[in-house]
C-alpha positions in Angstrom: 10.3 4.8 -21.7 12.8 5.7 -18.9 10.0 6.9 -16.7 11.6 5.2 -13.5 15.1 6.2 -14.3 13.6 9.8 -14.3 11.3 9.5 -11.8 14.5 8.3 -9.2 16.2 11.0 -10.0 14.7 14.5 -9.8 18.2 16.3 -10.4 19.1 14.5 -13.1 15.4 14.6 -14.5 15.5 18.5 -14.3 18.6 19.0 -16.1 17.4 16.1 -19.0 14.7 18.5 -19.4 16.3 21.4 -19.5 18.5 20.1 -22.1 16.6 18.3 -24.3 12.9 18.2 -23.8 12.2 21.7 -25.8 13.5 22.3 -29.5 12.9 25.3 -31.2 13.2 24.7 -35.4 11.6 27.0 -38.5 9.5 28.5 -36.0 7.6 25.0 -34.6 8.2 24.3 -31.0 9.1 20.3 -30.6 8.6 18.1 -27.2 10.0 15.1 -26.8 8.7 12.4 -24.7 10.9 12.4 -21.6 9.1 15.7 -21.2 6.2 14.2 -22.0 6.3 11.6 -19.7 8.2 13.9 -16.8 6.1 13.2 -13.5 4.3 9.6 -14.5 5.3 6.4 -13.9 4.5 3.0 -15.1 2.7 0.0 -13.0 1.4 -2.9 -13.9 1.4 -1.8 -17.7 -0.9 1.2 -16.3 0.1 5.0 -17.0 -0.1 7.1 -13.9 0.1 10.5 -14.1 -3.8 11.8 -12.3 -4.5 12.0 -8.5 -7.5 10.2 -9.5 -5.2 6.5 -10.8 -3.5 7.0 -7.9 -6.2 6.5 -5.8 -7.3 3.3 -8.7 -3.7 2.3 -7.9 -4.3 2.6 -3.7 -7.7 0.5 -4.4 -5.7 -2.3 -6.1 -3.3 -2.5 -3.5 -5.7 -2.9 -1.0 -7.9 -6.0 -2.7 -5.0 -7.4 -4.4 -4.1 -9.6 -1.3 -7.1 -10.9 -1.4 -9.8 -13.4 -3.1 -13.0 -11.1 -3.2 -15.0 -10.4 -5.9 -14.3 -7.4 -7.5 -16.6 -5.2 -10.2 -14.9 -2.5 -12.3 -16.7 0.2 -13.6 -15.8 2.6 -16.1 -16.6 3.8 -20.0 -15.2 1.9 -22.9 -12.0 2.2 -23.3 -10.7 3.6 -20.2 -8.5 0.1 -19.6 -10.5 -1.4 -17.1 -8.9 -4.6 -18.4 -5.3 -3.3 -17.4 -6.9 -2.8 -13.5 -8.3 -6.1 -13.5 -4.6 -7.3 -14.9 -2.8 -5.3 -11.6 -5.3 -6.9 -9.3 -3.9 -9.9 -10.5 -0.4 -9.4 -10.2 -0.9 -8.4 -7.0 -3.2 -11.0 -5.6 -2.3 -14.0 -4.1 -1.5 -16.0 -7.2 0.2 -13.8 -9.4 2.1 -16.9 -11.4 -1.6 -18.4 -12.6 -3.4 -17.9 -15.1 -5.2 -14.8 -15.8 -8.3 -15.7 -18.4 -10.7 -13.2 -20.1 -14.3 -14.1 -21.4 -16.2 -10.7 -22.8 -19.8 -11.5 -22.4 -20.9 -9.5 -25.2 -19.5 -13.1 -27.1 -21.5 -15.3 -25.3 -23.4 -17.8 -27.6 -26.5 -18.4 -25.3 -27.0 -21.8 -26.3 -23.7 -22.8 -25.5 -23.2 -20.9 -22.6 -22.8 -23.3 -20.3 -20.3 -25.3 -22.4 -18.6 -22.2 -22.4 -18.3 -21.1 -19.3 -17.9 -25.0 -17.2 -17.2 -26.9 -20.3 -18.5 -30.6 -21.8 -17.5 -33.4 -22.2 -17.1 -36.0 -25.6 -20.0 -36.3 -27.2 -22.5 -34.2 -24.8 -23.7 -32.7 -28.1 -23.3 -32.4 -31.8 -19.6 -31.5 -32.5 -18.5 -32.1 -29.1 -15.6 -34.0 -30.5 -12.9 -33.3 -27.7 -13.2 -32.9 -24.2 -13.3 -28.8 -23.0 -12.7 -27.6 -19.7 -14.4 -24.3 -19.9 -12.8 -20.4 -19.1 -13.8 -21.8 -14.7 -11.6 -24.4 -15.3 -9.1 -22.8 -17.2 -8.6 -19.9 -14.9 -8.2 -22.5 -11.8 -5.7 -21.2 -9.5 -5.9 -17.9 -11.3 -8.1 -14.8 -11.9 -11.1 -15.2 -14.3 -11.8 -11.5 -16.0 -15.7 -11.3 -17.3 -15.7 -8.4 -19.3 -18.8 -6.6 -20.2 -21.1 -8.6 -17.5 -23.9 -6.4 -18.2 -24.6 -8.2 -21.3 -25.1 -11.1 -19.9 -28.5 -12.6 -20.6 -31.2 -12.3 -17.4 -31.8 -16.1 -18.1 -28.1 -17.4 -17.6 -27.4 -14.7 -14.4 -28.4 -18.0 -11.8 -26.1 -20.2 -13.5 -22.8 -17.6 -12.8 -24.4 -17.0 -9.2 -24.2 -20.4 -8.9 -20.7 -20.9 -9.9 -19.4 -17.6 -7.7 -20.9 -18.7 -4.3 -20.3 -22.4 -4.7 -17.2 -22.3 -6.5 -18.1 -25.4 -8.5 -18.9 -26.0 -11.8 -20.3 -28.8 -13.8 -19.4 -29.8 -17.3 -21.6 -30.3 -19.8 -22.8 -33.7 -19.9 -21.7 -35.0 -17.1 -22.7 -35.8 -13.5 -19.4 -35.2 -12.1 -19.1 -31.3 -10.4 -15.1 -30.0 -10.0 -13.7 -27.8 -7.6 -12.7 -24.3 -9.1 -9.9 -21.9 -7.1 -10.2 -18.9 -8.8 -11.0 -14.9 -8.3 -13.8 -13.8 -10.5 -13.1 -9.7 -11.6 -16.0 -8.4 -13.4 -15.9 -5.1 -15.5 -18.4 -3.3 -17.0 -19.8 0.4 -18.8 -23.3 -0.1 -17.7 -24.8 0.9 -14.7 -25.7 -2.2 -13.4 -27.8 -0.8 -10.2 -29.9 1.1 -12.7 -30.1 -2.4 -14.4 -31.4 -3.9 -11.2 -33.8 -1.3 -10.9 -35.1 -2.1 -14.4 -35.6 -5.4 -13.7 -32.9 -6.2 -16.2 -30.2 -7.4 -13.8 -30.4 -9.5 -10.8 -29.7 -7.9 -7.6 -28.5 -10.9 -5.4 -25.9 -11.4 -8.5 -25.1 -7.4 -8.2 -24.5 -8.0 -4.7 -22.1 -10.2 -5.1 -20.2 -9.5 -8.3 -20.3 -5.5 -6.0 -18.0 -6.9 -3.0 -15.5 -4.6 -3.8 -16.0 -2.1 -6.4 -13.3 0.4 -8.6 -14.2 3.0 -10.4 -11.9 4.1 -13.3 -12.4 7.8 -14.4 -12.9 8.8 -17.8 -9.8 10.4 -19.7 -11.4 13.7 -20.3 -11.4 13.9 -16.4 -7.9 13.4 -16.3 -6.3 15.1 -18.9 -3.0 15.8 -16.6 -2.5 12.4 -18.0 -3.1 13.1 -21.8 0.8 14.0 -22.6 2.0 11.2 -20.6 -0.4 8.8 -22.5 1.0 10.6 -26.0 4.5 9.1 -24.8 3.3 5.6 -24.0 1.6 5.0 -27.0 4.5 6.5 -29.6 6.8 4.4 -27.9 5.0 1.2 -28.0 4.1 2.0 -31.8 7.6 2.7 -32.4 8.5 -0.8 -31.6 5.4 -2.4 -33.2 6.3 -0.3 -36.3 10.2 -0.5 -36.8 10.2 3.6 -36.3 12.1 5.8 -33.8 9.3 8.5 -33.6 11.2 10.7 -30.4 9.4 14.1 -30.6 6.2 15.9 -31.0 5.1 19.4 -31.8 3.5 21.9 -29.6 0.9 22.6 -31.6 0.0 18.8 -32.0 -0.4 18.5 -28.3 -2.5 21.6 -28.4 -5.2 19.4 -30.5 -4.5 16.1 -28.7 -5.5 18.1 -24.9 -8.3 20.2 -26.4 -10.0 16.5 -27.5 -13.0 15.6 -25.4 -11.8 12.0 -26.1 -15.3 10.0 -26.2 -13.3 6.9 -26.1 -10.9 7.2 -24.4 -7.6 6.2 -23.8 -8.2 3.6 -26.7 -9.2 5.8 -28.8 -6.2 7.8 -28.0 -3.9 5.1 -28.5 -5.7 4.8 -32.3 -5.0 8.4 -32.9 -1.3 8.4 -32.1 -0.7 4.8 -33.9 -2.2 6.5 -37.1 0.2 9.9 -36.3 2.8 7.5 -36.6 2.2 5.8 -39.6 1.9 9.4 -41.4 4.9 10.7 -40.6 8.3 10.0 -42.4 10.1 11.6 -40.1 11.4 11.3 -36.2 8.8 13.5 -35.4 4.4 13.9 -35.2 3.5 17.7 -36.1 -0.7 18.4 -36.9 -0.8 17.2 -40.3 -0.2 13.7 -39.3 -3.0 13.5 -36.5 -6.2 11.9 -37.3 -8.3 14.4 -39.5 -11.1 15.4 -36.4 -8.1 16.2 -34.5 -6.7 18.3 -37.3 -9.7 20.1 -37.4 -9.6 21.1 -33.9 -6.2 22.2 -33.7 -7.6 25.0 -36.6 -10.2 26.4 -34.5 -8.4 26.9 -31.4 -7.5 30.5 -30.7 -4.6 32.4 -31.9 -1.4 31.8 -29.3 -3.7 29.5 -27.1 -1.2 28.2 -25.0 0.9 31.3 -25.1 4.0 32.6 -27.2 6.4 30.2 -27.8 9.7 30.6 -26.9 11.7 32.8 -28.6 15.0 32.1 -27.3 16.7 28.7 -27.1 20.6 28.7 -26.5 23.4 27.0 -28.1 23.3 24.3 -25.8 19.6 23.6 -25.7 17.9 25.1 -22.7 15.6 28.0 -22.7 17.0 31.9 -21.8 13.5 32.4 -20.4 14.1 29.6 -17.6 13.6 31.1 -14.2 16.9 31.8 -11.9 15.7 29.0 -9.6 15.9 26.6 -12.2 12.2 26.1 -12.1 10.5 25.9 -15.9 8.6 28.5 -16.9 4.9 28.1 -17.2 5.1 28.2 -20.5 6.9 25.2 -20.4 4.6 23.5 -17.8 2.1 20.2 -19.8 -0.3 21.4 -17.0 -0.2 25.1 -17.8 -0.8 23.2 -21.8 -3.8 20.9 -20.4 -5.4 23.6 -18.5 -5.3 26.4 -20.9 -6.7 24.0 -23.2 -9.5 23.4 -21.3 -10.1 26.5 -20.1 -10.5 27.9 -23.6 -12.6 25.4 -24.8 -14.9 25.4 -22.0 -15.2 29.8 -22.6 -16.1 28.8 -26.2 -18.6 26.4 -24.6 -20.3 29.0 -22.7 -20.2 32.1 -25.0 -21.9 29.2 -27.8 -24.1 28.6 -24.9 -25.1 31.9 -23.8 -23.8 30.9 -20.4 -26.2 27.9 -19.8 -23.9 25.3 -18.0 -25.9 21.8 -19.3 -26.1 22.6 -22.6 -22.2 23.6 -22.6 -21.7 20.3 -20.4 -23.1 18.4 -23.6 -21.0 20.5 -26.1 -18.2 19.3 -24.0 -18.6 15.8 -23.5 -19.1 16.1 -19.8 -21.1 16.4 -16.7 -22.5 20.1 -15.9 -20.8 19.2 -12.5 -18.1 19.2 -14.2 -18.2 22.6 -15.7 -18.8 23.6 -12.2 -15.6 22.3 -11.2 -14.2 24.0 -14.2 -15.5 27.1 -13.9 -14.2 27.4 -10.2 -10.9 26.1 -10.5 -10.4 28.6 -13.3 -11.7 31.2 -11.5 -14.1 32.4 -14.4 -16.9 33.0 -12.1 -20.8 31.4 -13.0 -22.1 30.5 -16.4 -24.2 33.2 -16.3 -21.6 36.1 -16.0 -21.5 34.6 -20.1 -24.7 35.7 -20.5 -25.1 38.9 -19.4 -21.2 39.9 -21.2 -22.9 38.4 -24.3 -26.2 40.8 -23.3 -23.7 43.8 -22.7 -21.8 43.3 -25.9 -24.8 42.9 -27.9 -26.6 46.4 -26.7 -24.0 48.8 -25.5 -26.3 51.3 -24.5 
C-alpha cells in the first residue's frame, strides 16, 4: 500500500481521493483502498490509524532502547505479537534473533529441555545436542507468548532464568551465559491470577517492569477501514489477485461487527471475501455469512444517501467549495454512524438498561457511557421512558 507516499503528501493525497477513491456503478457505491487507507500509516508491520496505537507506538519507542522486561496485555488476536516484534526492531539489537515460544505448547515434562535445552543422551531420544529457545534467542529478544499458561510448578524455573540470566542444559553441570530481552504477552489477567493463588507474584513483578496494553479492535474502530486495506492487499499477493475496491455497503457490515477476535479475525473475514469474489472488487455477498447477516438488519440508508452525482472525470458534484469531502464521504462519519445505530438498537432491545446493552454489544457498560456521550444521545434511560411513552400514549 502507498500509505507513506500518501501520507507525505497531503495535496496530492486530497486530489488522489477526489479522483479515484469513490465510484459510483448500477447504483453500488465502490471504495478503493487508498481511501481506505487515507490518514494511517505503517510501522513495524503495525497498522496505525487510532489515537489509542499511537500511544502503543509512543510506549515502544520509549522501552525499545532498552533491555527491560516487558509484559503485553491484550485479547486474542489484537497482534500483541506484532508490538513485541517493534520492540524489537527498535531495541538495542535489532539484527538478532527474535524467537517465539507460546506457552500454551509447553510439554511439562520437557520443559526444561525446552526452554535451556540438553544435552546427548540426558534422556531417551536425546539424540543430538539442543540449545533451547534462551539460547537460541542470545543476543536477541525471546517472545513468551501466552505466559499465563504456564504451569505454577515451572514459574521458579523462568524466575530463575530472568534475574540470573543463566541457564543450564539438561544434563549437564555446565550453566551458560544468556544476553537476551525476555517480552511476555498475555489475555489473562495475570494480577487476578496472583490473587488466586494461581500465578506467582515475585514472577508478575518482574515479567510487569514495563507493561503495554493493546486495545481491543472494537475500541478502535477508526482503524477498521484501514485494516480492510491491509489485509486485501496482503491477500492479493498471497492469492495471485488484484482485489483494488470495496463496496459501501460491505464496509457498512465490516464497522457494525463487534469483532470478538479481533483484528485476526478480521483478517479471516477479508481473506475469505477474497477468495469469493471473481472480480477486482468485495461487495456483501462475498463476506463471511455472520457478516452478511448483519449488513441485512442494519437500517435503511444507515450511513446516509449515497451520492447521486459523480462527474465525468471522477469526483463528486456534492464536494464542498473548500475542497474538503463531504461527510458523507468521511470513514469516520461511516464508523461512527455505525456504531451509533447499533448501540440505539442496543438500548431500545434493552429498554435503556446500559449493562445488559454493554453485553449485547460486546463491550464494557463504560463504554456505552462513552458512547452515549460522544453521540450526544443523552442516558440509557431516556430509552426507557421513549419506549414507556410510545407504548401508552395517553
Amino acid at each position: 500500500m502507498r500509505t507513506r507516499e500518501y501520507m507525505s503528501n497531503e495535496t496530492s493525497t486530497a486530489s488522489a481521493l477526489e479522483k479515484n477513491s469513490i465510484e459510483q456503478n448500477d447504483g453500488a457505491e465502490w471504495l478503493s483502498l487508498e481511501h481506505l487507507a487515507h490518514g494511517s500509516e505503517r510501522v513495524g508491520g503495525m497498522v496505525v490509524r487510532s489515537a489509542q496505537v499511537r500511544n502503543v507506538l509512543k510506549t515502544i519507542s520509549r522501552l525499545g532502547p532498552y533491555k527491560s522486561t516487558v509484559l503485553i496485555n491484550g485479547e486474542s488476536g489484537t497482534g500483541k505479537e506484532l508490538v513485541a516484534r517493534a520492540l524489537h526492531t527498535l531495541g538495542p539489537a535489532p539484527s538478532g534473533p527474535f524467537v517465539t515460544f507460546n506457552c500454551s505448547n509447553l510439554v511439562e515434562t520437557l520443559a526444561e529441555s525446552q526452554w535451556f535445552g540438553h544435552v546427548r543422551g540426558a534422556f531417551t531420544d536425546a539424540r543430538e545436542e539442543s540449545l533451547g529457545y534462551f539460547r537460541a534467542a542470545n543476543g536477541g529478544t525471546l517472545f513468551l507468548d501466552e505466559i499465563g499458561e504456564l504451569p505454577l510448578r515451572l514459574q521458579p524455573k523462568l524466575l530463575r532464568a530472568v534475574e540470573t540470566h543463566e541457564v543450564q542444559p539438561v544434563g549437564s553441570s555446565q550453566t551458560y551465559k544468556v544476553d537476551i530481552r525476555l517480552v511476555a504477552a498475555t489475555n489473562r489477567d495475570l494480577k487476578a491470577m496472583v490473587a488466586a493463588g494461581q500465578f506467582r507474584d515475585d514472577l508478575y513483578y518482574r515479567l510487569n517492569a514495563a507493561a503495554i496494553l493493546v486495545p481491543p479492535l472494537r475500541e478502535r474502530p477508526e482503524a477498521v477501514p484501514a485494516f480492510v486495506a491491509h489485509f486485501i492487499e496482503h491477500h492479493n499477493r498471497l492469492f495471485g489477485k488484484n482485489v483494488t475496491h470495496i463496496s459501501r455497503s460491505a464496509l457498512e457490515a465490516i464497522c457494525a461487527h463487534q469483532w470478538p477476535g479481533n483484528v485476526r479475525e478480521l483478517g479471516h473475514a477479508i481473506e475469505s471475501a477474497l477468495m469469493m469474489t471473481e472480480t477486482d472488487r468485495i461487495d456483501v455477498d462475498h463476506l463471511p455469512p455472520n457478516l452478511d447477516d448483519r449488513v441485512r438488519s442494519l437500517p435503511s440508508g444507515l450511513l446516509g444517501a449515497p451520492s447521486q452525482n459523480i462527474t465525468r472525470d471522477g469526483t463528486e458534484a456534492g464536494r464542498n467549495g473548500d475542497g474538503s469531502t463531504d461527510s458523507t464521504y468521511s470513514l469516520d462519519a461511516v464508523i461512527n454512524e455505525a456504531s451509533k445505530a447499533a448501540l440505539t438498537r442496543a438500548l431500545q432491545a434493552t429498554q435503556g438498561n446500559c449493562h445488559r446493552a454493554a453485553t449485547l454489544l460486546g463491550v464494557s457498560r463504560y463504554t456505552v457511557y462513552r458512547m452515549l456521550n460522544r453521540y450526544g444521545m443523552g442516558e440509557g434511560r431516556a430509552y426507557r421512558s421513549a419506549r414507556k411513552s410510545s407504548a401508552h400514549p395517553g
